[in-house]
N, CA and C atoms of all chains as a GROMACS GRO file, in nm:
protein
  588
    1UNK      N    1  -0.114   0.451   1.519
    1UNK     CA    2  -0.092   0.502   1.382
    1UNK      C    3  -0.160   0.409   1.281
    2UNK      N    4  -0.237   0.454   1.193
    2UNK     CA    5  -0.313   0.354   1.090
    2UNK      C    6  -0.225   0.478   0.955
    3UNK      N    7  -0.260   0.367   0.811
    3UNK     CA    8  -0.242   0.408   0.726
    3UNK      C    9  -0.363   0.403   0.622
    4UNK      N   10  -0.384   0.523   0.552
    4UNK     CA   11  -0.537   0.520   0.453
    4UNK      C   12  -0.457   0.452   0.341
    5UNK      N   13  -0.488   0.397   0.294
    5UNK     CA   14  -0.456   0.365   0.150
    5UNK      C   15  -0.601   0.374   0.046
    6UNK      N   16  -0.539   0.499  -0.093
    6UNK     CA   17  -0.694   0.549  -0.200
    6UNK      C   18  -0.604   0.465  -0.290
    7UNK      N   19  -0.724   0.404  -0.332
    7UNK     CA   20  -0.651   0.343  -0.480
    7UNK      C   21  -0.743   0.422  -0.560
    8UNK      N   22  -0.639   0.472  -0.651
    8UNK     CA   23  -0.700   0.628  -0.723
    8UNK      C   24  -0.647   0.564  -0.912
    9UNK      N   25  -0.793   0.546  -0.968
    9UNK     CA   26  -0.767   0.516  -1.094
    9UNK      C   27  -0.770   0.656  -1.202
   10UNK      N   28  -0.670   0.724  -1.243
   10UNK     CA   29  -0.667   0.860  -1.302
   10UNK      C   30  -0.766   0.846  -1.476
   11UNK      N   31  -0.771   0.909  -1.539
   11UNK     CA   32  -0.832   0.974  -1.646
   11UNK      C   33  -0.726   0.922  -1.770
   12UNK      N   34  -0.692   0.862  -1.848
   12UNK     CA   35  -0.568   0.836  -1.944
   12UNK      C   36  -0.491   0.983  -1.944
   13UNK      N   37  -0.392   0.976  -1.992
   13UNK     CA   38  -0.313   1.114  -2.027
   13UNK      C   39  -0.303   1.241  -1.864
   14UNK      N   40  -0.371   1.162  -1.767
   14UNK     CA   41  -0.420   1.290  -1.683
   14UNK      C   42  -0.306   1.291  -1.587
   15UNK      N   43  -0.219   1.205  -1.591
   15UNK     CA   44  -0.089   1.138  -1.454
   15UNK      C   45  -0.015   1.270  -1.458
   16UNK      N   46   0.059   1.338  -1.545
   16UNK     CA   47   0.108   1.495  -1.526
   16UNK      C   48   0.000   1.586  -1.422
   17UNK      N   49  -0.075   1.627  -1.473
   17UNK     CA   50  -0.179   1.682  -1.395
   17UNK      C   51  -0.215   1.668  -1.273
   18UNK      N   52  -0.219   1.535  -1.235
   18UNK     CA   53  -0.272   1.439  -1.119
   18UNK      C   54  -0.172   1.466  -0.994
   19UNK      N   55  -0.038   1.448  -1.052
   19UNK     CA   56   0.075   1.454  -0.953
   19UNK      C   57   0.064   1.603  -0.936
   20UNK      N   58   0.069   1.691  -1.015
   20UNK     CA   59   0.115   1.842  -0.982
   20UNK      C   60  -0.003   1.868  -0.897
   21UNK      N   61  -0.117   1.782  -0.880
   21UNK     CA   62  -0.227   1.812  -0.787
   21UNK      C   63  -0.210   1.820  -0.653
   22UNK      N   64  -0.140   1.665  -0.642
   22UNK     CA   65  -0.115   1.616  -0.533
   22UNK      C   66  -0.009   1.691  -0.481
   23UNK      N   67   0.083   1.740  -0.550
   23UNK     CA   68   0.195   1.831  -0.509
   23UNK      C   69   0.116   1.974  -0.425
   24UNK      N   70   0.014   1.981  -0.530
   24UNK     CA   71  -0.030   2.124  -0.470
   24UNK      C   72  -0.097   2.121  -0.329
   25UNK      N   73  -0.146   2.002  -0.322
   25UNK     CA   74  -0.254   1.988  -0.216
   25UNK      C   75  -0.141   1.926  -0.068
   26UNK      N   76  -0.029   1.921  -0.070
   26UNK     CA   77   0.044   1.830  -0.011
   26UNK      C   78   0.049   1.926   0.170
   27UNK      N   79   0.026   2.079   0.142
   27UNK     CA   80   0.016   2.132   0.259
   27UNK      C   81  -0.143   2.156   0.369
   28UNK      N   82  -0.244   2.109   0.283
   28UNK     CA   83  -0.372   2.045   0.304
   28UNK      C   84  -0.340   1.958   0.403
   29UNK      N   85  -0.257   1.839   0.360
   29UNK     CA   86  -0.238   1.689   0.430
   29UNK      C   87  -0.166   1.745   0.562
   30UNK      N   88  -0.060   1.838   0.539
   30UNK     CA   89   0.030   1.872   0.643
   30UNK      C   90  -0.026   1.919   0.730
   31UNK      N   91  -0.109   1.991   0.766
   31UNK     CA   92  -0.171   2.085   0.876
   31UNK      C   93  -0.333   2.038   0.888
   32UNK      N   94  -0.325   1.888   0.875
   32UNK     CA   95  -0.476   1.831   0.895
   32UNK      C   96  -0.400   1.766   1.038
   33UNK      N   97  -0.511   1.796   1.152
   33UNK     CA   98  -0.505   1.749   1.261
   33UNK      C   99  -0.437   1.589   1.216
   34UNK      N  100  -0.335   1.544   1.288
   34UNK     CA  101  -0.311   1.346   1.299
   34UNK      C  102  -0.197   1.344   1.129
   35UNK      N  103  -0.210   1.384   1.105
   35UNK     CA  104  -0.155   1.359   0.948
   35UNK      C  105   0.027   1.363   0.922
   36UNK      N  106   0.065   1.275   0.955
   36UNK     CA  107   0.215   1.228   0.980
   36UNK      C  108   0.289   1.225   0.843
   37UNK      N  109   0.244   1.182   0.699
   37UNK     CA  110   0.335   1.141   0.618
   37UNK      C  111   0.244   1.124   0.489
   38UNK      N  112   0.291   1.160   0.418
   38UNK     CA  113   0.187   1.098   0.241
   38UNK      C  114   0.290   1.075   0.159
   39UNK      N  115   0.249   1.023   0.119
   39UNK     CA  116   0.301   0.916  -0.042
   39UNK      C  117   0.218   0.855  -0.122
   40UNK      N  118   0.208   0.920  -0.255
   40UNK     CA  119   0.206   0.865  -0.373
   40UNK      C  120   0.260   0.748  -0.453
   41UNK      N  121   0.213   0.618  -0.432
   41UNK     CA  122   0.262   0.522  -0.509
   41UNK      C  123   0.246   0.538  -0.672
   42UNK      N  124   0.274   0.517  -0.780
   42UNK     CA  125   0.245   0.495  -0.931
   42UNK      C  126   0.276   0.366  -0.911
   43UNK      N  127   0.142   0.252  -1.002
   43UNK     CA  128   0.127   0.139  -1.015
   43UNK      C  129   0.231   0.102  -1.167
   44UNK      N  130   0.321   0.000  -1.131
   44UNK     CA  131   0.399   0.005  -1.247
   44UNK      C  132   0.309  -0.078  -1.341
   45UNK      N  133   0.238  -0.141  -1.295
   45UNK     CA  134   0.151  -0.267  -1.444
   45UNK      C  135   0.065  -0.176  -1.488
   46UNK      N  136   0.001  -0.052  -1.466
   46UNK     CA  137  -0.097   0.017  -1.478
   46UNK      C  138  -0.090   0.140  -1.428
   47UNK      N  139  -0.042   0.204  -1.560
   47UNK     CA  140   0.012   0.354  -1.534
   47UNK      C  141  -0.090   0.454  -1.488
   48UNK      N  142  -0.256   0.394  -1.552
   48UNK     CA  143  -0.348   0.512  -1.454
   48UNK      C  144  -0.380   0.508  -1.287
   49UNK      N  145  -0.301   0.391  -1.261
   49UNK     CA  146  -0.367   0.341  -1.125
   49UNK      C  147  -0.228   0.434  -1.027
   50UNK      N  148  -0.296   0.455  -0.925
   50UNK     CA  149  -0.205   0.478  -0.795
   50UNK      C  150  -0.268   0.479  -0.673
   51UNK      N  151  -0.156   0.449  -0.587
   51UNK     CA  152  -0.253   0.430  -0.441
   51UNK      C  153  -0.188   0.582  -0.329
   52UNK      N  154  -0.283   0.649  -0.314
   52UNK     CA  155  -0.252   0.745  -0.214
   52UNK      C  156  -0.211   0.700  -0.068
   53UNK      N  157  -0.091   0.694   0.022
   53UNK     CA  158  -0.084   0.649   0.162
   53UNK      C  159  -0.064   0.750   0.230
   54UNK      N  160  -0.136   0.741   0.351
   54UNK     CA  161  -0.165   0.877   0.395
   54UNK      C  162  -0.105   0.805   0.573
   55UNK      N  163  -0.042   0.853   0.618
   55UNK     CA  164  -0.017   0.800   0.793
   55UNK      C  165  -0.108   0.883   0.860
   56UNK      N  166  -0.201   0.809   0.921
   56UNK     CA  167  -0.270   0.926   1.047
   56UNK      C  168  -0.284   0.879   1.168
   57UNK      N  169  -0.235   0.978   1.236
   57UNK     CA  170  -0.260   0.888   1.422
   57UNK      C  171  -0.386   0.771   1.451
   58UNK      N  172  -0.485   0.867   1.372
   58UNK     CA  173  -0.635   0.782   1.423
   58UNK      C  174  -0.718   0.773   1.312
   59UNK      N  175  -0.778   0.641   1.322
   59UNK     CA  176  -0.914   0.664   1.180
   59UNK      C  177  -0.962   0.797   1.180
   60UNK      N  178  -1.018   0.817   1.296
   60UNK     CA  179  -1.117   0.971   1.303
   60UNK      C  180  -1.019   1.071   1.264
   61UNK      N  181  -0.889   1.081   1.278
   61UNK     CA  182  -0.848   1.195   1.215
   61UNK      C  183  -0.814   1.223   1.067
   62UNK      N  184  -0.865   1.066   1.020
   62UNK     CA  185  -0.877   1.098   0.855
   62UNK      C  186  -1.041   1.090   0.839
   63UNK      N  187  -1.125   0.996   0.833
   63UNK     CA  188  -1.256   0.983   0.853
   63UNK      C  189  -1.342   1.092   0.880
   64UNK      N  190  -1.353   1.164   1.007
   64UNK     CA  191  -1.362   1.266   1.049
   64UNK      C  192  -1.339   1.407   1.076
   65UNK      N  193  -1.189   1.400   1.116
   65UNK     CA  194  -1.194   1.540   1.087
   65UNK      C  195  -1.082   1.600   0.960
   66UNK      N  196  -1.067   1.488   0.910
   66UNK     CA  197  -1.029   1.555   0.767
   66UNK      C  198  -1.187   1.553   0.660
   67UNK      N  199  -1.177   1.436   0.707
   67UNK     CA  200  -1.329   1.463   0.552
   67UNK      C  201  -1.456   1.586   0.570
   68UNK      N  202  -1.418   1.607   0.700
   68UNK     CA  203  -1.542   1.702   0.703
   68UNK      C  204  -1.477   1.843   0.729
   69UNK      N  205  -1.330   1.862   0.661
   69UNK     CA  206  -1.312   2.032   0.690
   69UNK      C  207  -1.300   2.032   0.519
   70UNK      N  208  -1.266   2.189   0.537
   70UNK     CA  209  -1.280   2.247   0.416
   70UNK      C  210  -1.185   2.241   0.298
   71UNK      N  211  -1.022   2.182   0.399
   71UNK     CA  212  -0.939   2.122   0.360
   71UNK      C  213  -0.915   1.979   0.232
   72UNK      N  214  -1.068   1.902   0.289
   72UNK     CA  215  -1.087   1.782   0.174
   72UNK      C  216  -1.163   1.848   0.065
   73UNK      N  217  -1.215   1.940   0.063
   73UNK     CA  218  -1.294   1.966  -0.017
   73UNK      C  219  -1.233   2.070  -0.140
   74UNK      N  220  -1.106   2.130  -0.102
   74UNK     CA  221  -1.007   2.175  -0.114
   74UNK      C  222  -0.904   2.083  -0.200
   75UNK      N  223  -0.928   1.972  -0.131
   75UNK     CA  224  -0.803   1.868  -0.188
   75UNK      C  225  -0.898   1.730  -0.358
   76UNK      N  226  -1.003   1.783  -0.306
   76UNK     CA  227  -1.097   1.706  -0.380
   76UNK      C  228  -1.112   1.791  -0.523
   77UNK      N  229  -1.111   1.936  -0.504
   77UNK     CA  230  -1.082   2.002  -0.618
   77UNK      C  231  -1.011   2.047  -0.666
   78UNK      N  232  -0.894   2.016  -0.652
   78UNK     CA  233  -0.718   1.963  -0.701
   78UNK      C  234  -0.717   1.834  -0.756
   79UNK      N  235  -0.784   1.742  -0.737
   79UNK     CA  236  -0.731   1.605  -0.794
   79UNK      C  237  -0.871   1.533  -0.858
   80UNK      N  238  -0.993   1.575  -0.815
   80UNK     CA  239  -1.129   1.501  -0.787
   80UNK      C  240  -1.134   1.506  -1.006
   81UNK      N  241  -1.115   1.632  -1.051
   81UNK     CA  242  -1.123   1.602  -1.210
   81UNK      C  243  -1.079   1.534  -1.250
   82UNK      N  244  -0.949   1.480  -1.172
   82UNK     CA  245  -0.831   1.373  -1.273
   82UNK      C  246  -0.885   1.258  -1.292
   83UNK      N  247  -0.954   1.220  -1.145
   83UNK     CA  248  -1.044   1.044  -1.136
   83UNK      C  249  -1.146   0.962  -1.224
   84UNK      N  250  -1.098   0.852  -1.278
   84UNK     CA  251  -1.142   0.797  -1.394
   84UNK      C  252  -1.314   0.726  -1.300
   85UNK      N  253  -1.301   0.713  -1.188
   85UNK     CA  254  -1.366   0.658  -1.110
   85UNK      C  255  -1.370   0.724  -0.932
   86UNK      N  256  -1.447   0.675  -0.846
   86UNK     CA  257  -1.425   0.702  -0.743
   86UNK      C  258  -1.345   0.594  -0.691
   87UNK      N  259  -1.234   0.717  -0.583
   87UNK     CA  260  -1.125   0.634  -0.537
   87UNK      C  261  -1.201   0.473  -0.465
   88UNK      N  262  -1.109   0.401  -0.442
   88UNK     CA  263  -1.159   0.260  -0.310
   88UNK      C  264  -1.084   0.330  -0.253
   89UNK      N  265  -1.098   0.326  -0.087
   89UNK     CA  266  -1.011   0.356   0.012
   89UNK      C  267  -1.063   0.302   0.129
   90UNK      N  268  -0.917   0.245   0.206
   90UNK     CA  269  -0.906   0.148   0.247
   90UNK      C  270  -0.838   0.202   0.366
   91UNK      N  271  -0.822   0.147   0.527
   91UNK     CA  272  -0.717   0.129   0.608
   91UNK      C  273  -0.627   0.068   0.660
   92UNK      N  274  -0.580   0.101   0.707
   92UNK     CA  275  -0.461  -0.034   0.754
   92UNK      C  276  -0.337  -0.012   0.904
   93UNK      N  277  -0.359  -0.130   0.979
   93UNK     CA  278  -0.253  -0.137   1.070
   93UNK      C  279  -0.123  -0.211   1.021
   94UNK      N  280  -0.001  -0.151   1.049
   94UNK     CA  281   0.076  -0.231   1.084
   94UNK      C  282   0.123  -0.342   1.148
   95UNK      N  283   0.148  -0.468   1.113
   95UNK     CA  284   0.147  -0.553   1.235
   95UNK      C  285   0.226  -0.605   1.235
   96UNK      N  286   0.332  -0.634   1.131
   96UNK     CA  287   0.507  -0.651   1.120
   96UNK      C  288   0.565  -0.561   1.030
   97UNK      N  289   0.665  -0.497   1.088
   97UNK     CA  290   0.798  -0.440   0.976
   97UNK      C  291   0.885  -0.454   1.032
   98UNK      N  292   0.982  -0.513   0.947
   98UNK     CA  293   1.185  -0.548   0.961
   98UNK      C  294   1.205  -0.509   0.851
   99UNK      N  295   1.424   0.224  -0.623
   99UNK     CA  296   1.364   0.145  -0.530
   99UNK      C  297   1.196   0.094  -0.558
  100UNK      N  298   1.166  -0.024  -0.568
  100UNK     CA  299   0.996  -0.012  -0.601
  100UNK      C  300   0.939  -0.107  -0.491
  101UNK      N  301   0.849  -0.093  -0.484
  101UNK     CA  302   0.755  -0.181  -0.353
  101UNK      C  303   0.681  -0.265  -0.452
  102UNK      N  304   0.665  -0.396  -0.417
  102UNK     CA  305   0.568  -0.477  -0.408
  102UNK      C  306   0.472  -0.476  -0.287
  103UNK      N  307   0.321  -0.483  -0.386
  103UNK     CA  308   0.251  -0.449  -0.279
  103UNK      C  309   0.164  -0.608  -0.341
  104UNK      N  310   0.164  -0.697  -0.263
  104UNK     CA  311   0.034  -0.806  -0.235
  104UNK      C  312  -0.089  -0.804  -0.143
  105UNK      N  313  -0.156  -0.812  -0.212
  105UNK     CA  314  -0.293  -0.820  -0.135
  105UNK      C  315  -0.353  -0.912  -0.154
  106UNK      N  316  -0.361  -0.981  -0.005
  106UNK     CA  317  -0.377  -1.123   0.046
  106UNK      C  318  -0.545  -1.121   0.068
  107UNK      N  319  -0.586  -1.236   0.076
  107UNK     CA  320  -0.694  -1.240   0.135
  107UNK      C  321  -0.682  -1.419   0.202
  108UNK      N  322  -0.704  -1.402   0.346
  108UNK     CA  323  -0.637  -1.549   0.427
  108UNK      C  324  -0.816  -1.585   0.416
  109UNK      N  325  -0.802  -1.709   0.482
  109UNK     CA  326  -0.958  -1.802   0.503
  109UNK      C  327  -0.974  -1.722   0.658
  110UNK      N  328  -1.069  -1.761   0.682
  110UNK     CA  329  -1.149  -1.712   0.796
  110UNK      C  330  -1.098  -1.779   0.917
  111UNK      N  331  -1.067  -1.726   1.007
  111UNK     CA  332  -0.988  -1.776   1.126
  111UNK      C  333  -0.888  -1.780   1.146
  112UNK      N  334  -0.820  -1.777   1.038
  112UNK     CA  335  -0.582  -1.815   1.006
  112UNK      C  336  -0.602  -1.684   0.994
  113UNK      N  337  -0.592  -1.590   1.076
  113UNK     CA  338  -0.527  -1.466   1.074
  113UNK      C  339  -0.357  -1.468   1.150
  114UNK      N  340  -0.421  -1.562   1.263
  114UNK     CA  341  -0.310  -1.563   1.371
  114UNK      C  342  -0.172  -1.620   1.330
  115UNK      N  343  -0.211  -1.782   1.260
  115UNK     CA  344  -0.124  -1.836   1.159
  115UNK      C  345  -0.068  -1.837   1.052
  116UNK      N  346  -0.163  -1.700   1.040
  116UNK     CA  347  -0.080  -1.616   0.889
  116UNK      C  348   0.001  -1.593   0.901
  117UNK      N  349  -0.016  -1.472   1.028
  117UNK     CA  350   0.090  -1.371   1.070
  117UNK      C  351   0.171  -1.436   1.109
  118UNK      N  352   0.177  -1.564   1.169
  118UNK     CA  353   0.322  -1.622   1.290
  118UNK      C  354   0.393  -1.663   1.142
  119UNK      N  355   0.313  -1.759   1.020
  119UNK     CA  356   0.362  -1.778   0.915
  119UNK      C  357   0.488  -1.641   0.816
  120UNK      N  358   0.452  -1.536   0.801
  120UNK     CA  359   0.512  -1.416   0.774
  120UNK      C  360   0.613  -1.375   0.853
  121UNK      N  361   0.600  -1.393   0.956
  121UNK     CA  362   0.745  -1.353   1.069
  121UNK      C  363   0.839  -1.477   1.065
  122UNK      N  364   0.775  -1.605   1.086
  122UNK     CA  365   0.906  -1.682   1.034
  122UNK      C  366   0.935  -1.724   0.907
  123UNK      N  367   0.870  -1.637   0.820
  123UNK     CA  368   0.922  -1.609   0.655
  123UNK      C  369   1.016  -1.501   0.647
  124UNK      N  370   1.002  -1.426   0.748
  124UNK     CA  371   1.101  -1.261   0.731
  124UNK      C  372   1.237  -1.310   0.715
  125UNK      N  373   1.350  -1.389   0.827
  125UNK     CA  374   1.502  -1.444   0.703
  125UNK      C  375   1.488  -1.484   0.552
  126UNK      N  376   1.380  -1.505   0.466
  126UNK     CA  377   1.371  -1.512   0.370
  126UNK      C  378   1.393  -1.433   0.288
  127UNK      N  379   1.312  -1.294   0.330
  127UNK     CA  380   1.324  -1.187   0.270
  127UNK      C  381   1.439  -1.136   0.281
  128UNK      N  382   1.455  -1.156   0.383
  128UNK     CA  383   1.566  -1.032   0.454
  128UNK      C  384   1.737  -1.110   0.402
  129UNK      N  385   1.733  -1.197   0.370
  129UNK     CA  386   1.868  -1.254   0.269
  129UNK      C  387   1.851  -1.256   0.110
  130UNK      N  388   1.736  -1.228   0.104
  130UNK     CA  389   1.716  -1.201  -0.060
  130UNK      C  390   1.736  -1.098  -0.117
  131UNK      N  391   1.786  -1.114  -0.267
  131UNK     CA  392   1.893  -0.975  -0.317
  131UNK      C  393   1.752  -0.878  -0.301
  132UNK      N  394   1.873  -0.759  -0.300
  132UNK     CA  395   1.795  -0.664  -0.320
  132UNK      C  396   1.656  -0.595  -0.210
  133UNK      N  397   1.637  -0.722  -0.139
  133UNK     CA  398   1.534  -0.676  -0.030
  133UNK      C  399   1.514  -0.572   0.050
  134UNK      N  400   1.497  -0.478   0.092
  134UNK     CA  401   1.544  -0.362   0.220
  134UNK      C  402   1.431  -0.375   0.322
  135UNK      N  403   1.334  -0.461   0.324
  135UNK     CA  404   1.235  -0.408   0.413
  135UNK      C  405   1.081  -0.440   0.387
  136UNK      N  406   1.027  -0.520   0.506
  136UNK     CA  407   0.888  -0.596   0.461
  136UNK      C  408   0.829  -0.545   0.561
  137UNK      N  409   0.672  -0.482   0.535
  137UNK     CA  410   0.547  -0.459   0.614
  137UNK      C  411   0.430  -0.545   0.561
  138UNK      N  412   0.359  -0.614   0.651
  138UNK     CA  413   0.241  -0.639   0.684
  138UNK      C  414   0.129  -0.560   0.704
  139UNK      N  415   0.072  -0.518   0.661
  139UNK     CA  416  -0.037  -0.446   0.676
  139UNK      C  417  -0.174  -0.478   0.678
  140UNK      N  418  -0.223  -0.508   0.807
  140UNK     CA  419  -0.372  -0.552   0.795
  140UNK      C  420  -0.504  -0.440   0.781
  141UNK      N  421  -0.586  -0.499   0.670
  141UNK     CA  422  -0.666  -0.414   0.637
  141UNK      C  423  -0.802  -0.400   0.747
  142UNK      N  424  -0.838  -0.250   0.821
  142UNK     CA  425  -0.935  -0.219   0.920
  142UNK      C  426  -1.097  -0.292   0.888
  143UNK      N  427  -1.126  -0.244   0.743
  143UNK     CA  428  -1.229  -0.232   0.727
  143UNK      C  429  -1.289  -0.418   0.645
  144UNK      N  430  -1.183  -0.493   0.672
  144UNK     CA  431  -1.175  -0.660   0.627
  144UNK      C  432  -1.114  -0.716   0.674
  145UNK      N  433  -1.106  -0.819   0.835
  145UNK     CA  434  -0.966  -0.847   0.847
  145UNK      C  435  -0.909  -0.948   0.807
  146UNK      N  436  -1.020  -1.022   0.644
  146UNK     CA  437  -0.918  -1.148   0.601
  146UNK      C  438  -0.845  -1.075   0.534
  147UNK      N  439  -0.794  -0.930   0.521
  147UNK     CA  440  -0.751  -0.910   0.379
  147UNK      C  441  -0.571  -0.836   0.494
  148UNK      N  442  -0.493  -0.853   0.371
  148UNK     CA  443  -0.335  -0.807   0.463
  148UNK      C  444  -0.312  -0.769   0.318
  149UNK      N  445  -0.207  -0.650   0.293
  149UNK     CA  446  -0.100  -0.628   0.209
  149UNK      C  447  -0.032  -0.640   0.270
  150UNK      N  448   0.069  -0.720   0.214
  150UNK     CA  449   0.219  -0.726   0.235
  150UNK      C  450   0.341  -0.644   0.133
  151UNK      N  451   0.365  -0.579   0.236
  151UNK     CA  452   0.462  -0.435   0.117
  151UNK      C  453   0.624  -0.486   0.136
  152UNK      N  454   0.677  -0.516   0.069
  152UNK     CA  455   0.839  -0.525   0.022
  152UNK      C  456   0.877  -0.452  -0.041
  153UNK      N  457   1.018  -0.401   0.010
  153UNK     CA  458   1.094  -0.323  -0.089
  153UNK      C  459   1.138  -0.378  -0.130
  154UNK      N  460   1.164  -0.342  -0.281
  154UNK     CA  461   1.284  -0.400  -0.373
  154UNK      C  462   1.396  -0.313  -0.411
  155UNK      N  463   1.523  -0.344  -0.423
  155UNK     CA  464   1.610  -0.273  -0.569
  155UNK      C  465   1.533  -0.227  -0.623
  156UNK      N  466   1.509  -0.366  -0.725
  156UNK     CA  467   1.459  -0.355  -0.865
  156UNK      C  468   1.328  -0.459  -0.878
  157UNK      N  469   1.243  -0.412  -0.992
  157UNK     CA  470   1.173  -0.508  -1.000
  157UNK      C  471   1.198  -0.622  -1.023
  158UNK      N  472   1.303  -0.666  -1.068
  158UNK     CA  473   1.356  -0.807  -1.102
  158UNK      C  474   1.443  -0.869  -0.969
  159UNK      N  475   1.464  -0.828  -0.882
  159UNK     CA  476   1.497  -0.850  -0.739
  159UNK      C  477   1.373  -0.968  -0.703
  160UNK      N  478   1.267  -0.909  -0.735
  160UNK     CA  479   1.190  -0.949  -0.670
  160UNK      C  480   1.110  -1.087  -0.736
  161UNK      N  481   1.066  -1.020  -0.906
  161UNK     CA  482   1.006  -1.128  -1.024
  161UNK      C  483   1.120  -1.211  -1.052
  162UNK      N  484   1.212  -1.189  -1.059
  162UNK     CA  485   1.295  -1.279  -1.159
  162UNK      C  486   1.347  -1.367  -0.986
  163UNK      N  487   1.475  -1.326  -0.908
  163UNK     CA  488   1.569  -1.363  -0.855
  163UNK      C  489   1.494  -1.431  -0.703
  164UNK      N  490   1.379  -1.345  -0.615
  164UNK     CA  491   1.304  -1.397  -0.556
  164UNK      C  492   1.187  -1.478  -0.602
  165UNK      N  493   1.124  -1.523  -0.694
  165UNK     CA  494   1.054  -1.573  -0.773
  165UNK      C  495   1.080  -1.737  -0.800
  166UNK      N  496   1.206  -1.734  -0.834
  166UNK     CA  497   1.267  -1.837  -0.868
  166UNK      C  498   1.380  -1.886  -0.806
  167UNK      N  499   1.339  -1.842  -0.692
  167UNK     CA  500   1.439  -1.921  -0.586
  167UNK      C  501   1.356  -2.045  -0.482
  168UNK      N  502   1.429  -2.116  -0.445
  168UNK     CA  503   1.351  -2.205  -0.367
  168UNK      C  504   1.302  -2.101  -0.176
  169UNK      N  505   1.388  -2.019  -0.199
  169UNK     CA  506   1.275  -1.943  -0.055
  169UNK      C  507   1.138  -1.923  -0.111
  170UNK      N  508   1.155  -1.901  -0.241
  170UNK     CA  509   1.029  -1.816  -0.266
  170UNK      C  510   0.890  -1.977  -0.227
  171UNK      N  511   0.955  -2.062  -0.280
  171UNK     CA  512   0.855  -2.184  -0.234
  171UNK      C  513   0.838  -2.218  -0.101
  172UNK      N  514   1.002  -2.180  -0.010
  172UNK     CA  515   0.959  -2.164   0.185
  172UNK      C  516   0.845  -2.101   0.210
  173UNK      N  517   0.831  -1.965   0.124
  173UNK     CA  518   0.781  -1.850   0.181
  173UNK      C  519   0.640  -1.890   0.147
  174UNK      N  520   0.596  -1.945   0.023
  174UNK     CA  521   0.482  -2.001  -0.015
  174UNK      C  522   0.397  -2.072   0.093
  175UNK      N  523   0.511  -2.207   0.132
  175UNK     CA  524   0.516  -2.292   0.199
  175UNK      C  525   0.458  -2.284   0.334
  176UNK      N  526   0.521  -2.154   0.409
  176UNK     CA  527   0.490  -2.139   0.507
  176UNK      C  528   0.341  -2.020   0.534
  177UNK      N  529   0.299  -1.992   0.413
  177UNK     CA  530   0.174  -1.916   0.425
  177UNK      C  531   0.071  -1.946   0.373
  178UNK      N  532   0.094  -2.073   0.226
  178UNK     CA  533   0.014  -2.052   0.086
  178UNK      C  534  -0.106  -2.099   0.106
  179UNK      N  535  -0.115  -2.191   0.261
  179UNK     CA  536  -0.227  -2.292   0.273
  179UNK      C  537  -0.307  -2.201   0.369
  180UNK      N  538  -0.246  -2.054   0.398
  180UNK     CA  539  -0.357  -1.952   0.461
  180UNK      C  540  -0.466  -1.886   0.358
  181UNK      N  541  -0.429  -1.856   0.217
  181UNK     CA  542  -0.464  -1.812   0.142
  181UNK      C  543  -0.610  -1.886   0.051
  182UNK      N  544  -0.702  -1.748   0.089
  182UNK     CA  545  -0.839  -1.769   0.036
  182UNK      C  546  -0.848  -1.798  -0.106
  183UNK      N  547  -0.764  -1.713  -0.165
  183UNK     CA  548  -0.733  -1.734  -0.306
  183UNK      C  549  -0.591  -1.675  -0.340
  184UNK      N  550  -0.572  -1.627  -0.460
  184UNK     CA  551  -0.437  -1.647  -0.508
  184UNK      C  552  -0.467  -1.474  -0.504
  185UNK      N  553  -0.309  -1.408  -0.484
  185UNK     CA  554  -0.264  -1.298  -0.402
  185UNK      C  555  -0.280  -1.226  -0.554
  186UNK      N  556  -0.318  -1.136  -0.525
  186UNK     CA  557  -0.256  -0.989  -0.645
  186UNK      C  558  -0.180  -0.904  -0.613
  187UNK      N  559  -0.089  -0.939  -0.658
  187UNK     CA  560   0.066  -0.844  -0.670
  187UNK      C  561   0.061  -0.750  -0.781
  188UNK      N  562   0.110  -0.650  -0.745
  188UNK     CA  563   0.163  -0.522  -0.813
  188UNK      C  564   0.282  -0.428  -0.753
  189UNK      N  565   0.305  -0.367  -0.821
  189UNK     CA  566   0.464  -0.326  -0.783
  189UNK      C  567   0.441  -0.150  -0.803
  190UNK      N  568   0.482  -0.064  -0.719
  190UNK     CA  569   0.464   0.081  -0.709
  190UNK      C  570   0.583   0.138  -0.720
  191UNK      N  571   0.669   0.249  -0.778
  191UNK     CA  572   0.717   0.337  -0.730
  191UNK      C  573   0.661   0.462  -0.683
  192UNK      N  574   0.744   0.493  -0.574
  192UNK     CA  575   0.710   0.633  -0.506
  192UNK      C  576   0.727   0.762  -0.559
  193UNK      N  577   0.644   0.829  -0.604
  193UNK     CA  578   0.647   0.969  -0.703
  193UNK      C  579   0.642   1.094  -0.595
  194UNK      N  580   0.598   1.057  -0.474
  194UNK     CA  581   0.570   1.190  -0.401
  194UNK      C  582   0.570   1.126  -0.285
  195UNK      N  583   0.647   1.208  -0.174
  195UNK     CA  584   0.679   1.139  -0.011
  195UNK      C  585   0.724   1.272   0.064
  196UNK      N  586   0.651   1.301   0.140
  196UNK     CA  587   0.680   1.440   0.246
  196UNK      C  588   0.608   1.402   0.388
   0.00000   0.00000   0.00000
């Protein structure tokens, strides 16, 4: 299991919008091959900032075969207007939790 | 509930002594108000770089009461001399989780 983490800097005023995006797009994430769990962080020091966490079994099943179905492209034009910038995105293992 | 999220960046080689450093920091956390729960997360695509995610209560669980406690100097103590440079912390709540 890896986790994507987008650090997604929004548009000023655009955070209403942004979330009802992510809301909309949330069955995209669900029925993408590997795709276990999402969450939306809001950055409290910096209300345009948020980091998207996405659980996926395997890099390739975010890397690969999410970015290349029709699904991201889908999810990119739900949220892709809100972005003040292009996301950073990042992965990550777990390697302690208590 | 809000997460602190730090993002570490260790020197080159103390990965191993990071991590052993962080696990025998975890009674730290784990008796400190408000705490519920610490992940490590090492980043795929850098591996000097780790977020370390804590839950909090509250944000002041964490700034004010862990901050200014002498664990918080254990916890220093036992990692600070892994650290490439000085950590950026930010603190998230969760707006969306399915």
């Amino acid at each position: 299991m890896i986790r994507e983490m987008a650090h997604i800097t929004v548009k000023p005023g655009t955070q209403a919008d942004f979330e009802a995006g992510v809301r909309q797009a949330l069955p995209l994430f669900h029925r993408a091959r590997g795709c276990k769990r999402v969450e939306l962080h809001h950055i409290i020091e910096n209300p345009q900032q948020y980091v998207l966490m996405v659980y996926w079994e395997t890099l390739d099943d975010h890397m690969v075969h999410f970015r290349q179905s029709e699904d991201f492209q889908a999810w990119r034009g739900l949220v892709g207007g809100f972005f003040e910038k292009a996301p950073e995105v990042v992965h990550s293992e777990v390697t302690i939790e208590e």
